[in-house]
C-alpha positions in Angstrom: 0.0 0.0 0.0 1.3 3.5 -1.0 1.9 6.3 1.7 0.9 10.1 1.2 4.5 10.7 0.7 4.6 8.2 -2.7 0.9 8.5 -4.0 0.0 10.5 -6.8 -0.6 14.0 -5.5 -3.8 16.0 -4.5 -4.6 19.4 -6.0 -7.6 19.7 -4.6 -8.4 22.6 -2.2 -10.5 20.6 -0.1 -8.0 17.7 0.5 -6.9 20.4 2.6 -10.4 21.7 4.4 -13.4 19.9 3.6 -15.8 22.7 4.2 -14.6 24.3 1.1 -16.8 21.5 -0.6 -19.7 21.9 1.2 -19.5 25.5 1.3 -19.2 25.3 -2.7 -22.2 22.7 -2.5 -24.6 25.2 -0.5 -23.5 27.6 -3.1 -24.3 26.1 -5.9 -27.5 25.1 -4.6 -28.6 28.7 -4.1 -29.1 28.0 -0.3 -28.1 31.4 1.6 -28.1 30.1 4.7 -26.2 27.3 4.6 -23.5 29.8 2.8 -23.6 32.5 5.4 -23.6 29.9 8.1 -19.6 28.9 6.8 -19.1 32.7 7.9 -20.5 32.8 11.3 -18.2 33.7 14.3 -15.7 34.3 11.4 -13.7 37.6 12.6 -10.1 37.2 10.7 -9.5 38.7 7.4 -7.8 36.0 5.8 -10.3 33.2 6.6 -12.9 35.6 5.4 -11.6 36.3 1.9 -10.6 32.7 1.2 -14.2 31.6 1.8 -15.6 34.5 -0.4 -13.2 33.7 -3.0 -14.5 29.9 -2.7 -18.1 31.3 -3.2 -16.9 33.7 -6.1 -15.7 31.0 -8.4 -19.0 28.9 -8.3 -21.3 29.6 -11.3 -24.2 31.6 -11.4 -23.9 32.2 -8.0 -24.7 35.8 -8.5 -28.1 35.3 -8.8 -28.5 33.9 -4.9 -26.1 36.6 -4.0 -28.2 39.9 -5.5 -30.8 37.7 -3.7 -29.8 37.4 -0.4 -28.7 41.3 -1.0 -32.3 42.7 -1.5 -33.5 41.0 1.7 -30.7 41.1 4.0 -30.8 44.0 6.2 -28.8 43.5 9.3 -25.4 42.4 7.1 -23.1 43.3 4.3 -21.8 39.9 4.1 -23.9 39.3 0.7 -23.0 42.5 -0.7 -18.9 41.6 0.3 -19.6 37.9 -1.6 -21.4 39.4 -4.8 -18.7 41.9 -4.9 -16.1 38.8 -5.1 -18.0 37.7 -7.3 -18.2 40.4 -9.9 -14.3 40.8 -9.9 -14.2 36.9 -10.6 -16.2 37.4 -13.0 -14.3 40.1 -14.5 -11.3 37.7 -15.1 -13.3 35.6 -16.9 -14.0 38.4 -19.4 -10.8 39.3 -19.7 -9.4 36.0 -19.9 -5.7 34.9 -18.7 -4.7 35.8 -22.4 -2.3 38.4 -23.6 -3.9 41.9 -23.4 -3.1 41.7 -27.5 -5.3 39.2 -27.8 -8.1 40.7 -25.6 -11.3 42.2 -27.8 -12.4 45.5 -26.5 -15.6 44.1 -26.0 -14.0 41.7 -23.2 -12.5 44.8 -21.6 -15.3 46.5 -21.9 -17.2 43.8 -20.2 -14.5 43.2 -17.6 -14.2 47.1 -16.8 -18.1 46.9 -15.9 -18.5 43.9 -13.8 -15.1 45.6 -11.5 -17.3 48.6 -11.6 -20.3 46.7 -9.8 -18.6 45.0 -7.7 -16.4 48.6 -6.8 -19.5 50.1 -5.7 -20.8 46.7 -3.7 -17.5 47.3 -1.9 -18.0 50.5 -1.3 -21.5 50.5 0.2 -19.9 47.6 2.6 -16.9 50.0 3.3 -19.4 52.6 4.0 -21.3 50.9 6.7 -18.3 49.1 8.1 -15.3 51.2 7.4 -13.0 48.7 9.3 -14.3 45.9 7.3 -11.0 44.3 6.1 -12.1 41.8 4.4 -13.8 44.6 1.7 -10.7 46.4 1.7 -8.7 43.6 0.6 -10.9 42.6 -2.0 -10.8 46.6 -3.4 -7.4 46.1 -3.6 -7.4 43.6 -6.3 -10.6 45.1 -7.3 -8.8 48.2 -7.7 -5.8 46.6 -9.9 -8.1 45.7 -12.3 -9.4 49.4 -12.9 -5.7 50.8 -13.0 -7.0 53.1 -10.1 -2.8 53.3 -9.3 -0.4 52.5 -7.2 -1.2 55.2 -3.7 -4.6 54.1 -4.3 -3.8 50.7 -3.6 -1.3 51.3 -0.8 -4.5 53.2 0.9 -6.6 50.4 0.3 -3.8 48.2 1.6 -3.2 50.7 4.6 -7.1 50.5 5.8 -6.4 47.0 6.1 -3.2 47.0 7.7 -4.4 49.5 10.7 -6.9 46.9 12.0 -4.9 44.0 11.0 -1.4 44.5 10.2 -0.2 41.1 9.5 -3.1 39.9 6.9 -1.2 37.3 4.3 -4.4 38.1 1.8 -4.0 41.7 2.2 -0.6 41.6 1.6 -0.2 39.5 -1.4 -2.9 41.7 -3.6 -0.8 44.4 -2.7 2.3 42.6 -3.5 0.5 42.1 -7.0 -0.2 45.8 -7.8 3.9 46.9 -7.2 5.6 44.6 -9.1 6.8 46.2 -12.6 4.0 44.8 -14.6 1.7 46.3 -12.7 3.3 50.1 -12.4 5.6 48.8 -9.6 9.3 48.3 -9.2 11.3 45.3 -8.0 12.7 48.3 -5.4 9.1 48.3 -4.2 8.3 44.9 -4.2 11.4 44.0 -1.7 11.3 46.7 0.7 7.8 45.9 0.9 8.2 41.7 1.2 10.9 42.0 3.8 9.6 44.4 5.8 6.3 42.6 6.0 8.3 39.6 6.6 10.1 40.8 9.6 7.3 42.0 10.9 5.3 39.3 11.3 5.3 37.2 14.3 7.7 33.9 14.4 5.1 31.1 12.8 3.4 33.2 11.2 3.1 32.8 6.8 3.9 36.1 6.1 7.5 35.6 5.5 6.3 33.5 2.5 6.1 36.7 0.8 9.5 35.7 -0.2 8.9 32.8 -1.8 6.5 34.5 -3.9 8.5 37.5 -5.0 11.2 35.2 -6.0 8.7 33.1 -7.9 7.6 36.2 -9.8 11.3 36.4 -10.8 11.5 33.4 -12.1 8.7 33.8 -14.0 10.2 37.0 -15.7 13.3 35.9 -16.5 14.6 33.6 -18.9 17.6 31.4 -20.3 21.4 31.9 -18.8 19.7 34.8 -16.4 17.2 32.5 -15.0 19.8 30.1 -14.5 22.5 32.3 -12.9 19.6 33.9 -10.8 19.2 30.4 -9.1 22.8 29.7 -8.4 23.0 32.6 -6.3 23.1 31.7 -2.3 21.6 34.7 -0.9 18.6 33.7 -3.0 18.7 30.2 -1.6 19.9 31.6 2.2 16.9 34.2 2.4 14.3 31.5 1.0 15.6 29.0 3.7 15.4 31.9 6.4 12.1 32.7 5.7 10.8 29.1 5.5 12.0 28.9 9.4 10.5 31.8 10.6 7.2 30.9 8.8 5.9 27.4 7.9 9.1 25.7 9.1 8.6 27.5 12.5 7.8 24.9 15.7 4.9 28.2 16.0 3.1 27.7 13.0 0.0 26.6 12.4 -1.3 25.2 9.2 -4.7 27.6 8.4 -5.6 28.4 4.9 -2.7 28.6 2.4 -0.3 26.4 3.7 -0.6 23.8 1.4 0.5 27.1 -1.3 2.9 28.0 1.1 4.9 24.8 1.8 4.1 23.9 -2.5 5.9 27.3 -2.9 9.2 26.9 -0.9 9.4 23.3 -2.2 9.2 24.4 -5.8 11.5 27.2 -5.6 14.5 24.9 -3.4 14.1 22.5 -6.1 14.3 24.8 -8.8 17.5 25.9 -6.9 18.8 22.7 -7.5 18.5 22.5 -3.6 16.1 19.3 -3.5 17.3 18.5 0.5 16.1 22.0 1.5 12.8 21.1 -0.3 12.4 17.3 1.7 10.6 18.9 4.8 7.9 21.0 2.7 7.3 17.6 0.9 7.3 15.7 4.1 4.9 18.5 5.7 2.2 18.4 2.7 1.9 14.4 2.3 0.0 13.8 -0.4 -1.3 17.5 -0.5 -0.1 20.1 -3.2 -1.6 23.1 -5.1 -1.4 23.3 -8.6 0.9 26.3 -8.7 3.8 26.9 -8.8 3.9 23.3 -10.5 1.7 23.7 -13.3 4.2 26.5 -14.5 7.4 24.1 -14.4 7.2 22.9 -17.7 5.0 19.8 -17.6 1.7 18.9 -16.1 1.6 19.8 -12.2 1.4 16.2 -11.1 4.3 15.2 -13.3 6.9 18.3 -12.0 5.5 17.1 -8.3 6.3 13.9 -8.7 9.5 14.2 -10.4 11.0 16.5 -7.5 9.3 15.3 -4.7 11.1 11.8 -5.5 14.6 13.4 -5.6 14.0 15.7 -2.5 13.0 12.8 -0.5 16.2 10.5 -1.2 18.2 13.8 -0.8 16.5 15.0 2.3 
């Protein structure tokens, strides 16, 4: 019989937590109660925007949302999910395709669902101004309609003064500064390392890293990519931060550390450092998320695999 650490991997979010899948399944069932039941006694902004984003990616769901809008009086939580919704809907307008090969009339129609779900957000924001969870939506909200870089950093700052260690926050502001967004790579690491230091020992934050490192790698190509992963200082910060985050005696695995773990192990192997990726391996078991392996040049499963096997006789 196979173990976790030699079966063919899970991608699936709820391998992870199982009330993703019912939450999904009272979704797609248009039953508002049993969706704003996964919320209750929910305070923290992270939990709260990984749940809406679960909610945001089920089809149709807008319809239950406007819903559950019209008749809700005593909370915004509705208008907060139908404005996740509306941005994920936006990005399916758009499309993951280069902006060359977006029609104006997908721009157009991504440009107006960001629009409704802006002003959703805003009525929440109005009501609750210390509503993180809404402000950390508006941030990626905001990327979308190019409202600009000191926009987003007060969009980021309304969440920071309430909760100033917020992985969710942070990483959709982290998406706004880097270059292709406006940003600069000076940006992007003052910003990731002084988060990172911030944060208390055990807590993911310092995986803010990893994902700056993997946004290099993603821009850079041929003998550059290659020296840029020879370097030690890229390989000695990555291992630093992996033990003062998801490495750390402290931590606790909530929401994202599957990601978390997936990223440090992708990014150690990619380093040619496979021993330094054996206790991520070891920590997810059969678990992984589909990036960063889907973007290592074969399916997810098969870069998995492939480096989990050497990490684990070299760790």
């Amino acid at each position: 019989m196979s173990t976790p650490l030699h079966s063919p991997p899970d991608f699936r979010p709820e391998a992870a937590f199982p009330e993703f899948a019912s939450l999904r399944a009272a979704a797609r069932a248009g039953d508002w109660p049993a969706v704003a039941r996964h919320f209750d006694g929910r305070t923290g902004t992270d939990e709260i925007v990984v749940l809406a984003l679960e909610v945001a990616e089920v089809p149709g769901v807008e319809a239950m949302l406007a819903k559950a809008a019209a008749e809700e009086e005593s909370s915004t939580l509705p208008e907060l999910l139908l404005g996740a919704r509306c941005l994920e809907l936006a990005w399916e307008a758009r499309t993951s395709r280069l902006a060359k090969y977006v029609s104006r009339e997908q721009f157009a129609r991504m440009r107006e669902h960001l629009c409704n779900g802006e002003q959703l957000l805003i009525d929440v924001t109005a009501v609750e101004r210390h509503n993180t969870a809404a402000w950390t939506i508006r941030i990626k909200n905001g990327m979308g309609l190019s409202t600009g870089l000191a926009e987003a950093r007060r969009r980021y700052d309304q969440v920071a003064a309430h909760d100033p260690h917020s992985y969710r926050a942070q990483i959709a502001y982290l998406n706004q500064i880097y270059p292709k967004w406006g940003g600069s790579w000076e940006m992007v690491w003052a910003f990731v390392r002084e988060r990172a230091a911030a944060a208390p020992a055990g807590a993911i934050n310092a995986t803010l890293v990893a994902e700056a490192y993997y946004e290099q790698y993603l821009w850079t190509e041929g003998e550059e990519r290659r020296r840029f992963w020879q370097r030690a200082e890229v390989m000695n910060e990555l291992y630093a931060a992996a033990q003062r985050s998801v490495l750390h005696p402290a931590f606790r695995p909530g929401y994202g550390w599957v990601g978390a773990h997936s990223q440090f192990a992708a990014l150690f192997c990619l380093g040619g450092r496979h021993d330094l990726a054996a206790p991520h391996f070891r920590a997810l078991g059969g678990l992984a998320s589909d990036s960063p392996w889907s973007d290592l040049g074969e399916t997810a499963a098969e870069a998995f695999t492939k480096h989990r096997a050497i990490a684990l006789k070299k760790g």
